[in-house]
C-alpha positions, -999 to 999 in steps of 0.1 A, spaced: 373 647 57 357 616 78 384 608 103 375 571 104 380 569 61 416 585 71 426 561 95 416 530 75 433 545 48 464 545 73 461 508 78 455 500 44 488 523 41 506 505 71 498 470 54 509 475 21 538 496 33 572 478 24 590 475 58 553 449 64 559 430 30 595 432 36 587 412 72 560 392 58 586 377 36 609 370 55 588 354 84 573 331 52 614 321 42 618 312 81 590 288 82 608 269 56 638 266 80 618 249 112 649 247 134 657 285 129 622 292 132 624 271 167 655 288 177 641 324 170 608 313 189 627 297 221 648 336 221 615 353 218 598 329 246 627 339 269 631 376 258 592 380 267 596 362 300 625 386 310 605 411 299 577 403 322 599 395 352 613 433 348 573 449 342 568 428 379 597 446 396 620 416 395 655 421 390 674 402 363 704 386 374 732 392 349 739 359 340 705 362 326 710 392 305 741 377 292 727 344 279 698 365 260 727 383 242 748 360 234 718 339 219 707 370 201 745 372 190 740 335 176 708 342 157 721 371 140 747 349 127 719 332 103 706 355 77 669 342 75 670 351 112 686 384 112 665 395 80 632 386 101 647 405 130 660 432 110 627 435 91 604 437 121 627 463 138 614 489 103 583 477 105 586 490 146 604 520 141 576 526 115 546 520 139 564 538 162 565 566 142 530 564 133 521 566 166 543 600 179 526 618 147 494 608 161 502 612 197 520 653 188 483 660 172 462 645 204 488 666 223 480 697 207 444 690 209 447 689 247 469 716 251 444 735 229 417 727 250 433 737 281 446 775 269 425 799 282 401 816 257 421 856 241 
């Protein structure tokens, strides 16, 4: 078994999976809708910049935290938005779980390594 043929068969996998056509699909229906698409880029501007402001140590104020949810509150409200939203939150739940499968094994290798010959 050649490692690297395994995980480009993965990505293949990953690709063609249906939680990536599923939020391929949907992201294509939101481009036909330019104000939603605007609206669900303008929350995803500010949800990144919050983001960053937290990584830098920099508290949040509430007010803040409110607006993001209530705007997120308001794009669930339009269904091309909240399937995009809902479809990249399989597809990151799937990577996610791609990744702890492969993390456990690189865990075991480590811990493997480190045991003391019997």
């Amino acid at each position: 078994m050649n490692v690297y043929d395994k995980a480009y068969e993965l990505a293949r996998a990953l690709k063609d999976s249906p939680e990536a056509k599923e939020w391929a699909e949907a992201n294509a229906n939101l481009a036909g809708d330019p104000d939603a698409k605007r609206m669900l880029d303008d929350f995803r501007k500010r949800q990144t910049d919050a983001e960053r402001a937290l990584l830098e140590g920099k508290e949040l104020p509430q007010e803040e935290k409110d607006k993001l949810n209530k705007l997120y509150e308001v794009l669930l409200l339009h269904g091309g938005i909240r399937r995009v939203l809902d479809a990249e939150r399989r597809l990151a739940q799937l990577w996610a779980d791609t990744q702890k499968i492969i993390g456990e094994a690189w865990q075991e290798l480590l811990e493997k390594a480190q045991r003391p010959e019997s």
